[in-house]
Structures are given as C-alpha cells and as structure tokens.
C-alpha positions in Angstrom: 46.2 32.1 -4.8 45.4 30.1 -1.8 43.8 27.5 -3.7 47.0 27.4 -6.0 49.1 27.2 -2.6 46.9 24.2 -1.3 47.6 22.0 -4.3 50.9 22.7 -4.4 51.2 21.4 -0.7 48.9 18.5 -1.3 50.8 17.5 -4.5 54.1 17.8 -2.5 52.4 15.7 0.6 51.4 13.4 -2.2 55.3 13.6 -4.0 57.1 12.4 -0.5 54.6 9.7 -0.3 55.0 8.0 -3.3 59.0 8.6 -2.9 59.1 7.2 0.4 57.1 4.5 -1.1 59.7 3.8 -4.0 62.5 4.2 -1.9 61.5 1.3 0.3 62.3 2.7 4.0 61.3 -0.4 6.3 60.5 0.7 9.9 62.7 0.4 12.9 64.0 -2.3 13.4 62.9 -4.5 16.7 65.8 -4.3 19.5 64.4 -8.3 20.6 65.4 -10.9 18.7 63.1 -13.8 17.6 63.5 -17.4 17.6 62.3 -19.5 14.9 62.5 -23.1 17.0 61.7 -24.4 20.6 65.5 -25.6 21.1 66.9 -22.4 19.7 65.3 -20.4 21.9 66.0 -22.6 24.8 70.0 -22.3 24.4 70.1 -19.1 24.1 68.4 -18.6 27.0 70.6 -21.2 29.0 73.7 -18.5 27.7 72.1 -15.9 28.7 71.3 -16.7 32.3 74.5 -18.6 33.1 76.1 -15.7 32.3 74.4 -13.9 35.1 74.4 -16.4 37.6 70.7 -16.0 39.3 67.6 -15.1 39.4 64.5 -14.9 41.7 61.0 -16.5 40.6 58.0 -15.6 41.7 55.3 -18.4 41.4 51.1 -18.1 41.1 50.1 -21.5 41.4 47.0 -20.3 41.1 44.3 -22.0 43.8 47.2 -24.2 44.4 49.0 -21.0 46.4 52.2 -18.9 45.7 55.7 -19.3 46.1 59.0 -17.5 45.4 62.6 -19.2 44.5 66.0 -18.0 44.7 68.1 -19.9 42.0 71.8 -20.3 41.1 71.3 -20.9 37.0 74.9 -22.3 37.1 73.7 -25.5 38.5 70.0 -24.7 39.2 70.0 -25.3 42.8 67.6 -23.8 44.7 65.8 -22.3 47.6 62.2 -22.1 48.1 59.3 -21.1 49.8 55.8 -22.5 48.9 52.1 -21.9 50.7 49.8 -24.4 49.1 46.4 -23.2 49.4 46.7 -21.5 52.6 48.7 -23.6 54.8 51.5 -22.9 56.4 55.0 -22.5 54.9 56.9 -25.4 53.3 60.6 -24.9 52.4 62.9 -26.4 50.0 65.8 -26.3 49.4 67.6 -28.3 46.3 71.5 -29.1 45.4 73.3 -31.2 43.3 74.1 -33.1 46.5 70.1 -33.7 47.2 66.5 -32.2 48.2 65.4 -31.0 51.4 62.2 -30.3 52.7 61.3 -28.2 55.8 58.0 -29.1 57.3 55.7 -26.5 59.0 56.6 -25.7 62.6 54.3 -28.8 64.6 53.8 -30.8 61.7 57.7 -32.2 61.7 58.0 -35.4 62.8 60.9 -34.7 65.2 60.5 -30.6 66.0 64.3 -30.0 66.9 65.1 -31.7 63.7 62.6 -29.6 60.8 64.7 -30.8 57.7 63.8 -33.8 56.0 66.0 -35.3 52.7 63.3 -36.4 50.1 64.2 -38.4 46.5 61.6 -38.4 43.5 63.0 -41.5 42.6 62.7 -43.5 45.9 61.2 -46.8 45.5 60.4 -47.4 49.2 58.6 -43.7 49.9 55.5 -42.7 48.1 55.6 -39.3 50.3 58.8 -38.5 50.2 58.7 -38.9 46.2 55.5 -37.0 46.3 56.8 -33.8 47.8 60.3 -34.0 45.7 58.5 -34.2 42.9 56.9 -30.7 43.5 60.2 -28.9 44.6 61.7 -30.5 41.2 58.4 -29.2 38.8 59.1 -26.1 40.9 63.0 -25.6 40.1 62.5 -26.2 36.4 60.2 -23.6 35.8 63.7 -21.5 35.3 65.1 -23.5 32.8 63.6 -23.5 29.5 65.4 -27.0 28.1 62.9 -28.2 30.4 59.6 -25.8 29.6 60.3 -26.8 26.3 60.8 -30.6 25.6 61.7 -32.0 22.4 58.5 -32.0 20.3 57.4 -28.6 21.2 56.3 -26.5 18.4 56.1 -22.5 18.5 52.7 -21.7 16.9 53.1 -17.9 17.6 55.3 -15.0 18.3 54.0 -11.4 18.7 56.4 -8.2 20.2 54.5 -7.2 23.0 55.1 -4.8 25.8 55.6 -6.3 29.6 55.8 -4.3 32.7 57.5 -1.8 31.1 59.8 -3.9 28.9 59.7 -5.0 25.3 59.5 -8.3 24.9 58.6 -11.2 22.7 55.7 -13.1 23.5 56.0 -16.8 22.5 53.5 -19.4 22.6 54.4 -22.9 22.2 52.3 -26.5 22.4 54.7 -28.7 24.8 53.7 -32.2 25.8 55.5 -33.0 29.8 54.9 -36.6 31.2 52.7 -37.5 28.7 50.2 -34.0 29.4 49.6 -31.7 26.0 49.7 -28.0 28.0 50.0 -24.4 26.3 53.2 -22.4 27.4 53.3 -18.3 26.8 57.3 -16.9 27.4 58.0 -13.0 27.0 61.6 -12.8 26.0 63.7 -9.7 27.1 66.6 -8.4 24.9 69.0 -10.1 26.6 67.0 -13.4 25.6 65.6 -14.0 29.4 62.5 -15.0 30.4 60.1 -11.8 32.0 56.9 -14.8 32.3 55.9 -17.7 31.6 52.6 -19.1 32.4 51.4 -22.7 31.3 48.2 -23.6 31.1 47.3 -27.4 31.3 43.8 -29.0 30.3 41.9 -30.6 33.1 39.1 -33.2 32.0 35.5 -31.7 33.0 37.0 -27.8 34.3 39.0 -25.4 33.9 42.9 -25.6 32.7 45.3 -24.9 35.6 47.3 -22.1 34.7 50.6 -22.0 36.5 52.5 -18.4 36.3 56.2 -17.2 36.8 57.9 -13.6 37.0 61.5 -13.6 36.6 63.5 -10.4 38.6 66.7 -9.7 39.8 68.6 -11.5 37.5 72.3 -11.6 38.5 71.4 -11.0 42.2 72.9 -13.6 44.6 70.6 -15.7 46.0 70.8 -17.8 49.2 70.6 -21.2 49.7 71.5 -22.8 52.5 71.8 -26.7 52.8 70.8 -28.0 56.1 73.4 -29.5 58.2 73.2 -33.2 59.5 71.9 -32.1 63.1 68.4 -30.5 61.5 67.6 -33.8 59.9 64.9 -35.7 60.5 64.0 -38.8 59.3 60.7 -39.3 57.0 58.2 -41.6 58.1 58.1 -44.5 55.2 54.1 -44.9 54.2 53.7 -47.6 51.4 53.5 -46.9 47.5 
C-alpha cells in the first residue's frame, strides 16, 4: 500500500509539472524597468530627477581622493567639497551665473578674500581653466546626458541587488573628449542612478576607476554663491 501511495504522489508531483509547463506561467515579473538605448535611459532619468529636485553624490576618486556634492538637478548647480590625495579641502561651488573656487586656508592668494571665479573656457588662464575643468567633470557625474554621449552603446544589462535595493546594472562603452572608458549604472525603480563607476584605460597601468553613490534624493541641498567681498582675484600664469 505504501508503495501504491508513493506513485500516486510522484505521478501527481509529475501531473502539476507538466501542467504548469503547458500552461506557460512566466515568473514574476521585474518591478525595474530596462532600457534598450543609451539616450533612452538618459531621459528618463533627466524626468526622474527633475522631478525631485536634488540629490547628494558621493565621489571615490580613487588615489585621486574623495569628495561629496550637493546638487539642484533643476539646473545642476552645485556645491562641493573635494580632498585630492590628501590635501587640504578645496570647495566649489557652481551656478548658472559662474564657478567658484575656494582655496585652502593659507594657500589663497589674498586670505580675507578665499573665493576665487574660475572659467574652463578662459583663453588667458591655464590655472584657472584647469581647476574649472575638475568642478565641471565633477558636476556631470549626476547627469547621465553627459555619462552617456552620443555613440555610447549598452553592451549589457543584468538585475542585480545594491545596498539593499533592486536595481539594474547597465554597462555601456562611452567615448568622452576623445577617451574610450567603461561606465557601470544601477538603475532604481524610479529610473535613478544608485552608482556609477567609470573606469578609463591608462597606457602602461591600471584604469582609473572613478565611483559615485547617489542618496537623499529630493533633499534640499545648499549652495551658497559667494558674495563680491570674498573674491579674490587669480593670479594669471601663461597657457
């Protein structure tokens, strides 16, 4: 009798299987939506975090140092704090109406006046294009039109788990100024960025990988413009 009883269970085990089979029932479906193209995924995110307003980035520059950024992602300006390979504290601070550096306390060129106005695209100031140039490369790691220039190409996407929070993990070639680089994105369900990290070849070493967290979206951030009297003016050096 129990032998009788075990078929009949195994052929019933066996009975739902092949139902199920026949029946077609497809698993649950994923909650995070995937994108198919570069520039698809890039608007949607511009949506999403216009909608809320901010966020906070949190930047591993790797040996380079760390930094954090407060950002409006209505108009992308910013406020940040970057230590480059252990020295002191720089500040920036960027607006639609310009970019402003702060320079570590006894390194300003006038110390009652800590703020200096920088342009990447001034023709008479190697430094002061230098250092814009890194508060701009900084700012755009929060918007993905810029991560993800035309001619990026997606090569893979894989759901993947994140500090607690499904995501899709998206890894796409981009080519910036002319340098081929590797970008990975995990994309929430609300279609914002959790990371990105980049990793760029360097002839003869290692790639420099550069790595943003995103938090506290829809947190105000603040950013406070200088006013006139903190200005200091930036010594012109040649280039």
């Amino acid at each position: 009798m129990r032998q009788h009883r075990a078929a009949a269970a195994g052929i019933a085990v066996a009975v739902s299987a092949a139902l199920s089979a026949c029946t077609g029932t497809p698993p649950p479906a994923s909650s995070v939506r995937a994108f198919d193209t570069p520039q698809a995924l890039a608007e949607a995110n511009q949506v999403a975090a216009e909608r809320k307003g901010s966020v906070t980035v949190d930047l591993d520059l790797a040996t380079n140092g760390k930094g954090s950024c407060g950002l409006r992602t209505t108009d992308y300006a910013a406020s940040c704090r970057i230590s480059i390979a252990g020295a002191e504290e720089v500040a920036y601070v960027m607006v639609p109406e310009g970019i402003f550096v702060r320079i570590p306390r006894g390194q300003a060129p006038q110390p009652d006046r800590p703020w200096l106005r920088v342009d990447p695209e001034d023709p008479a100031n190697a430094l002061g294009r230098a250092m814009a140039d890194v508060a701009v490369h900084v700012r755009d790691t929060a918007d993905l039109r810029k991560a993800l220039p035309g001619g990026s190409r997606i090569v893979e996407k894989v759901e993947e788990s994140l500090s607690g929070r499904q995501t899709v993990r998206y890894t796409a070639h981009v080519v910036v100024n002319g340098q081929a680089s590797v970008l990975k994105l995990w994309v929430d369900d609300a279609d914002l960025p959790v990371r990105t990290e980049v990793g760029t070849p360097v002839e003869g070493g290692e790639p420099v990988r550069v790595v943003a967290d995103y938090r506290d979206w829809g947190k105000p951030v603040e950013i406070a413009v200088p006013t006139p009297d903190q200005l200091g003016e930036l010594p012109k050096l040649p280039g």
